[in-house]
N, CA, C and O atoms as a Tinker XYZ file with bonds, in Angstrom:
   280  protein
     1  N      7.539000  -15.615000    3.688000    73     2
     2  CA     8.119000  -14.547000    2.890000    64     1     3
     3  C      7.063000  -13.471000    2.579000    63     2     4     5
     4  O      7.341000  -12.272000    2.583000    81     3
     5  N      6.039000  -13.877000    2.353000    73     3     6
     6  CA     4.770000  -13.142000    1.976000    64     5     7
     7  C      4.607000  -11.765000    2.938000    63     6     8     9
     8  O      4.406000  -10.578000    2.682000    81     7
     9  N      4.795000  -12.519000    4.147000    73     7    10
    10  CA     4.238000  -11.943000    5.516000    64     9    11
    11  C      5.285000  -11.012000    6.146000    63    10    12    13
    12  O      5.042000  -10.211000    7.049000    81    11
    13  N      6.651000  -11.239000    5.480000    73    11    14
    14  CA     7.332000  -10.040000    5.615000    64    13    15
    15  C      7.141000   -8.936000    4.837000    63    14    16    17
    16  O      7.499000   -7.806000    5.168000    81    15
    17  N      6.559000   -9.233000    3.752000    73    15    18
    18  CA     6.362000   -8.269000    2.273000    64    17    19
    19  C      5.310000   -7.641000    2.952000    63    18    20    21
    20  O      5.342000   -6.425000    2.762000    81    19
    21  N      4.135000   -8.108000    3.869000    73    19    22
    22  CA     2.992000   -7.406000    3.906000    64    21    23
    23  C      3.862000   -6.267000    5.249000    63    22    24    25
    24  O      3.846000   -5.036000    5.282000    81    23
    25  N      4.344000   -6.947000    5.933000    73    23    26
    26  CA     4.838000   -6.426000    6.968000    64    25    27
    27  C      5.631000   -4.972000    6.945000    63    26    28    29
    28  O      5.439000   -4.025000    7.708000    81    27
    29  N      6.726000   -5.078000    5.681000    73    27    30
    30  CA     6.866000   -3.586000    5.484000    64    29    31
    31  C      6.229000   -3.354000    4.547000    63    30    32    33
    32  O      7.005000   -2.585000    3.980000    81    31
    33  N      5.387000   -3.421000    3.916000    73    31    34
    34  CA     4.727000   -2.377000    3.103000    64    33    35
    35  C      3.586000   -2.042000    4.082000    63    34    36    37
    36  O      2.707000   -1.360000    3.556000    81    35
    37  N      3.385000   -2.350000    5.361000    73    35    38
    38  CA     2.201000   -2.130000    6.048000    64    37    39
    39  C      3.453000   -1.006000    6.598000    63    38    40    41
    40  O      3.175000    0.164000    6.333000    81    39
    41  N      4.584000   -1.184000    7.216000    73    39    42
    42  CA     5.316000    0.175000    8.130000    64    41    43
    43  C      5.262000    1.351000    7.462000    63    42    44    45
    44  O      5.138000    2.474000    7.951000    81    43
    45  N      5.377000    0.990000    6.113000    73    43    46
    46  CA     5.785000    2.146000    4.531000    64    45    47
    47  C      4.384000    3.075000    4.947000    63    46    48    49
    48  O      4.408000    4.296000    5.105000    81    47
    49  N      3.598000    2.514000    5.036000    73    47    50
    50  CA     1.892000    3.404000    4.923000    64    49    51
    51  C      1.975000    3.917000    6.238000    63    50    52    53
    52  O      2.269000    5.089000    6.471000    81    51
    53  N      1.692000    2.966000    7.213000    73    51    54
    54  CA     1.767000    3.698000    8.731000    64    53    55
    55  C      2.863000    4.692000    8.952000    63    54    56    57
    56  O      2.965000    5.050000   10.125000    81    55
    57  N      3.516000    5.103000    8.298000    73    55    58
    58  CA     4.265000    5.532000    8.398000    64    57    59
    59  C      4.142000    7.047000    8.146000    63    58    60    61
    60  O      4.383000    8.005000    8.880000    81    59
    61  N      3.604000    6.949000    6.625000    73    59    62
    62  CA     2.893000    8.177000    5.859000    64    61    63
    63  C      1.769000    8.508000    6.827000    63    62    64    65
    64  O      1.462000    9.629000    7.232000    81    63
    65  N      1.102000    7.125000    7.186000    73    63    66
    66  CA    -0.603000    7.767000    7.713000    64    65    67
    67  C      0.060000    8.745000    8.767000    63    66    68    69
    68  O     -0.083000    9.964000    8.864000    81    67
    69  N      0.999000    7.680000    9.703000    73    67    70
    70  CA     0.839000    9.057000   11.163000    64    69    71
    71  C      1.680000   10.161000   10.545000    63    70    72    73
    72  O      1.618000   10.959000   11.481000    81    71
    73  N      2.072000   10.482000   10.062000    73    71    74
    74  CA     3.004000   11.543000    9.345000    64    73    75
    75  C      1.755000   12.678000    9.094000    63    74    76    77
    76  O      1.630000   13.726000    9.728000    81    75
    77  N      0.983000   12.254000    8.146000    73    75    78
    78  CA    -0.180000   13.093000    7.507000    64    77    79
    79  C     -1.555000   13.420000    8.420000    63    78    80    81
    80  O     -2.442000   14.257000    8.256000    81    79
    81  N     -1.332000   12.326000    9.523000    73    79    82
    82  CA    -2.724000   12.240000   10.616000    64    81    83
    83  C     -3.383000   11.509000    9.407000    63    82    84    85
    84  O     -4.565000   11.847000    9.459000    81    83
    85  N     -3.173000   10.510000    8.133000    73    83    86
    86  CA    -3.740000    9.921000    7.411000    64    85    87
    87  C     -4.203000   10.557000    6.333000    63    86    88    89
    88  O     -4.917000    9.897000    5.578000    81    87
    89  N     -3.949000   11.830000    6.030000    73    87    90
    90  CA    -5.048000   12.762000    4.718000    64    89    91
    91  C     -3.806000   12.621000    3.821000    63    90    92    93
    92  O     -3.839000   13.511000    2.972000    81    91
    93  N     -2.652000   11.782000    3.684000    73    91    94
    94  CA    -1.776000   11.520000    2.441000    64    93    95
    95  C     -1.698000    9.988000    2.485000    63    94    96    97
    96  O     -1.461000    9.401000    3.540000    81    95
    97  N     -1.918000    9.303000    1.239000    73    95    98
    98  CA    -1.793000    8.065000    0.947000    64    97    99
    99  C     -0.450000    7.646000    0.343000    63    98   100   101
   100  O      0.208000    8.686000    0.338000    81    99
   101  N      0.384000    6.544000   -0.229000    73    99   102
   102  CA     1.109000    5.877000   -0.746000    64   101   103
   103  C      1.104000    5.736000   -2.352000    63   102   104   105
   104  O      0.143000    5.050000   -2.701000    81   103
   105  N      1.580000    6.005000   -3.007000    73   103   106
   106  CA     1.598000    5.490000   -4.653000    64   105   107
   107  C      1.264000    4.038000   -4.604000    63   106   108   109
   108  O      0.916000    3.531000   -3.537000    81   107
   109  N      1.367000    3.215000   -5.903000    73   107   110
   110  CA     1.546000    1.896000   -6.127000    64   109   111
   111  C      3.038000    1.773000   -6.072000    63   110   112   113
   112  O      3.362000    0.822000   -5.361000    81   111
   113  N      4.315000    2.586000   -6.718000    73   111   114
   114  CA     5.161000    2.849000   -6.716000    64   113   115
   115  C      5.936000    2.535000   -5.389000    63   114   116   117
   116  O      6.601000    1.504000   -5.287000    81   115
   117  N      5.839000    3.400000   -4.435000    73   115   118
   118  CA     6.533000    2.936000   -3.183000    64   117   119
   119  C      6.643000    1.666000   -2.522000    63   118   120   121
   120  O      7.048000    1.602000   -1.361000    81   119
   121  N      6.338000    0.738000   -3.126000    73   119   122
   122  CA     6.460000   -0.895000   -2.268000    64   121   123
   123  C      7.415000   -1.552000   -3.969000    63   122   124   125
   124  O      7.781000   -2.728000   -3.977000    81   123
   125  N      7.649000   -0.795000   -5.021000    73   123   126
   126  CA     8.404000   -2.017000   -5.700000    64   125   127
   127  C      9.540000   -2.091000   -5.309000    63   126   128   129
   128  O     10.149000   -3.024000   -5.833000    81   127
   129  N     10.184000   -1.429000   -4.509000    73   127   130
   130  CA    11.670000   -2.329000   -4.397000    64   129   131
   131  C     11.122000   -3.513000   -3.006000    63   130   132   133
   132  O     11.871000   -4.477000   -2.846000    81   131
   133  N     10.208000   -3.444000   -2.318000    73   131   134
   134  CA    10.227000   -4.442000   -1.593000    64   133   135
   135  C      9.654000   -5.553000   -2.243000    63   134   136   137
   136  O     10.246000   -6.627000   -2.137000    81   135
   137  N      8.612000   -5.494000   -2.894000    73   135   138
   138  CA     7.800000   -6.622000   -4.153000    64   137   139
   139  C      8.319000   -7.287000   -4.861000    63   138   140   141
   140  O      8.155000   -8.506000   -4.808000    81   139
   141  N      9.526000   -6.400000   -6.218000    73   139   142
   142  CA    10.166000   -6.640000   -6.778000    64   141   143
   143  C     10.027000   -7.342000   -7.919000    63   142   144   145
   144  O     10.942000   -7.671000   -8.674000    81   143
   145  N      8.910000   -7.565000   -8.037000    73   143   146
   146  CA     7.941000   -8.206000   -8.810000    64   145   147
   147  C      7.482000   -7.627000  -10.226000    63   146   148   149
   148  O      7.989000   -6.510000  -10.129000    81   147
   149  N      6.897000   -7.639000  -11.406000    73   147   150
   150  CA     6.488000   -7.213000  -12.373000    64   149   151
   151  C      5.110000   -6.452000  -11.708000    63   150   152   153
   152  O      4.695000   -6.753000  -10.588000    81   151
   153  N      4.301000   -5.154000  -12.795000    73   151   154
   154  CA     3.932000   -4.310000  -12.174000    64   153   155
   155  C      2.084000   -5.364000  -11.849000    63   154   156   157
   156  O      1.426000   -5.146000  -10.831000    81   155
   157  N      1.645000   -6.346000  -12.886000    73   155   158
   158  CA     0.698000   -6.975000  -12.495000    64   157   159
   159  C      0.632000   -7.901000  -10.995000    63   158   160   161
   160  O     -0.253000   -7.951000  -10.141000    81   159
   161  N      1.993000   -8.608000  -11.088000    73   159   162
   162  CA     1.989000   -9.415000   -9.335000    64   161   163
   163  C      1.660000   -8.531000   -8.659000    63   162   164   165
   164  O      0.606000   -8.654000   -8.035000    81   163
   165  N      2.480000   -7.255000   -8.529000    73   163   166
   166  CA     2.329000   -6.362000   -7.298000    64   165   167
   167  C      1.028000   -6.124000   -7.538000    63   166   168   169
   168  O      0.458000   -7.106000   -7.062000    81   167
   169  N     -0.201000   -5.024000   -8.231000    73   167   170
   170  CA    -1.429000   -5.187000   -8.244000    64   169   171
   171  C     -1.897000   -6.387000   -7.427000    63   170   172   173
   172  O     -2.442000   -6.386000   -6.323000    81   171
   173  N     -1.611000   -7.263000   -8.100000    73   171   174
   174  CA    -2.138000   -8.430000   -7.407000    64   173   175
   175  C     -2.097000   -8.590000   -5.890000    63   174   176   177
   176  O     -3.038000   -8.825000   -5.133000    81   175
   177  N     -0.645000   -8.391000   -5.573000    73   175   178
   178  CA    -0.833000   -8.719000   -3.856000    64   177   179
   179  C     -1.178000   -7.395000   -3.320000    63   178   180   181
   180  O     -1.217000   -7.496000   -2.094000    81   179
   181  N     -1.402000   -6.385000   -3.640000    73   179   182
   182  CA    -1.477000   -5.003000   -3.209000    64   181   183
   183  C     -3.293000   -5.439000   -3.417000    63   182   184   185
   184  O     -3.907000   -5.123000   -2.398000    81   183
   185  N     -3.906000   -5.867000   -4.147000    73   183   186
   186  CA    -5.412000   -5.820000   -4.328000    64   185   187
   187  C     -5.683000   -6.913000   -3.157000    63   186   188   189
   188  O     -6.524000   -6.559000   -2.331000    81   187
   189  N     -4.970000   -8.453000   -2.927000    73   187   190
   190  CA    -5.441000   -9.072000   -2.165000    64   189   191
   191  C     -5.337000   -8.299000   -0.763000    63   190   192   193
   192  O     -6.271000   -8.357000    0.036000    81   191
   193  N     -4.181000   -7.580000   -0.494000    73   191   194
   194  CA    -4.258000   -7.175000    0.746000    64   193   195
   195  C     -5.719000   -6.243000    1.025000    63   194   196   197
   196  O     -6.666000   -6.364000    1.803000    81   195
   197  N     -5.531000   -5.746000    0.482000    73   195   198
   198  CA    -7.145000   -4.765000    0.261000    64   197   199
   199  C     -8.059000   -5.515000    1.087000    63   198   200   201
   200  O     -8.289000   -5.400000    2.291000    81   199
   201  N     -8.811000   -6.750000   -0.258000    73   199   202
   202  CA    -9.622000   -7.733000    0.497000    64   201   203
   203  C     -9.610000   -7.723000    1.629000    63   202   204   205
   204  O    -10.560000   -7.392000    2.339000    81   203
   205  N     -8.327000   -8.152000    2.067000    73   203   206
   206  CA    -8.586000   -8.727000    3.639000    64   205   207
   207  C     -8.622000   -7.497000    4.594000    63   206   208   209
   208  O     -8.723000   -7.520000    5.821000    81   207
   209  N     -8.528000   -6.520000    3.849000    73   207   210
   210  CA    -8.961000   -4.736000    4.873000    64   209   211
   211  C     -7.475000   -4.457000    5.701000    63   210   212   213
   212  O     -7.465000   -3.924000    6.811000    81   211
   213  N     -6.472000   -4.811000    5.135000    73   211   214
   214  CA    -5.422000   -4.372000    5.732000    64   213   215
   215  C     -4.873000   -3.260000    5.106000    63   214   216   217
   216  O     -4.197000   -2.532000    5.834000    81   215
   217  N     -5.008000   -2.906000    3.795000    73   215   218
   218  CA    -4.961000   -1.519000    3.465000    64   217   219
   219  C     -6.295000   -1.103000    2.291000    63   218   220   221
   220  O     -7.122000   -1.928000    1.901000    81   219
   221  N     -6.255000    0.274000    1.893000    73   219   222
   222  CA    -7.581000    0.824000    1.664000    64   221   223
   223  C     -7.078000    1.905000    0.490000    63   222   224   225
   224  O     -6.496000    2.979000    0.645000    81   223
   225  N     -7.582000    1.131000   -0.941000    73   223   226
   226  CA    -7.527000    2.234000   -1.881000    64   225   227
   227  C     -8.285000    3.624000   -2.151000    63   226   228   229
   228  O     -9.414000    3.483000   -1.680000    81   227
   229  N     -8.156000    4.830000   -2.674000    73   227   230
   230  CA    -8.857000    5.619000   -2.871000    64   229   231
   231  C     -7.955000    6.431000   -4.061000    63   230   232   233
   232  O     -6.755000    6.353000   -4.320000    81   231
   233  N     -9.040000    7.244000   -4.676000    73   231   234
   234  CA    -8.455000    7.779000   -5.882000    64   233   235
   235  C     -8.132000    9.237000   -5.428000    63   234   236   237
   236  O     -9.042000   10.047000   -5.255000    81   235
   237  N     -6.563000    9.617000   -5.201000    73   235   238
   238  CA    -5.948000   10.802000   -5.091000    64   237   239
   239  C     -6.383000   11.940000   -6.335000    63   238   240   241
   240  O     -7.105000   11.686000   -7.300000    81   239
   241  N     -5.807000   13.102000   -6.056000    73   239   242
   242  CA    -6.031000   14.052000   -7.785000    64   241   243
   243  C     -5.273000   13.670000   -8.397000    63   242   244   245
   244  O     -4.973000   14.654000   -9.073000    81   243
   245  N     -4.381000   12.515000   -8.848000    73   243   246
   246  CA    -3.757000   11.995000  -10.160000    64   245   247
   247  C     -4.049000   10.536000  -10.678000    63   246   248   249
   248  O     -4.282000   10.185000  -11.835000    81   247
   249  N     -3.963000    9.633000   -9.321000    73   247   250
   250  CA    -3.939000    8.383000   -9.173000    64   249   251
   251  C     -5.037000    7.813000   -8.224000    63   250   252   253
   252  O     -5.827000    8.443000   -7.521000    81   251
   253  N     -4.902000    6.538000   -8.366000    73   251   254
   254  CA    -5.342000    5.627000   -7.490000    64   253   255
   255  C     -3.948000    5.506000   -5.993000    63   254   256   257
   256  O     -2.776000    5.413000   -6.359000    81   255
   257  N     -4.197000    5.520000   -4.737000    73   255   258
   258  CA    -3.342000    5.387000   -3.321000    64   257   259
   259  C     -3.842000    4.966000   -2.395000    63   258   260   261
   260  O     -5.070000    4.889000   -2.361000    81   259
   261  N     -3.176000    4.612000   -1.488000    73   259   262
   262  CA    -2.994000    3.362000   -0.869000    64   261   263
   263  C     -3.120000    3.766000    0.869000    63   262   264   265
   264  O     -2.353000    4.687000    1.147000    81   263
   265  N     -3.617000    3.453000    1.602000    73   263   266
   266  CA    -4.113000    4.311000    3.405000    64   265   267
   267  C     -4.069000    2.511000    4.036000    63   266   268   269
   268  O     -3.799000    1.371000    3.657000    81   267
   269  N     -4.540000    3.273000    5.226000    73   267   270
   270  CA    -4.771000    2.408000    6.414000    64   269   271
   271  C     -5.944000    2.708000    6.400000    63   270   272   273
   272  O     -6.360000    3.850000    6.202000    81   271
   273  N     -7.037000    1.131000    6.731000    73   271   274
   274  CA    -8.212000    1.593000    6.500000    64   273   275
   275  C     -8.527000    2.556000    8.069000    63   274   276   277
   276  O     -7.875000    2.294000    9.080000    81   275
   277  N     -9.680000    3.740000    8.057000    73   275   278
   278  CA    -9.837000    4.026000    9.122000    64   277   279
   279  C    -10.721000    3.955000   10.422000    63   278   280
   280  O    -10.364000    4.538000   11.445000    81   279
């Protein structure tokens, strides 16, 4: 189940990246209807994915967002 969750929230970004050529990132926002989760779980699996370098935070001009690492 996990591995579908990573699976589209990985299409959600690739999606944006090739859209932008990558210079626009993702909110935290855009993966809760797939998560569905309270806003700490999601952190949570949104930070483990990080770890393992499958996606790549950086701080936008409002927020913290979400890339493909490059």
């Amino acid at each position: 189940m996990e591995e579908e969750k990573e699976r589209q929230i990985l299409e959600i970004i690739k999606i944006k990246f090739d859209k932008t050529g990558g210079h626009n990132g993702n909110s935290f926002n855009d993966f809760d209807h797939i998560l569905n989760v309270d806003i700490n779980e999601r952190n949570d699996f949104l930070e483990r994915m990080a770890k393992e370098k499958k996606i790549k935070f950086y701080m936008g001009p409002n927020t913290r967002m979400i890339t493909l690492p490059k």
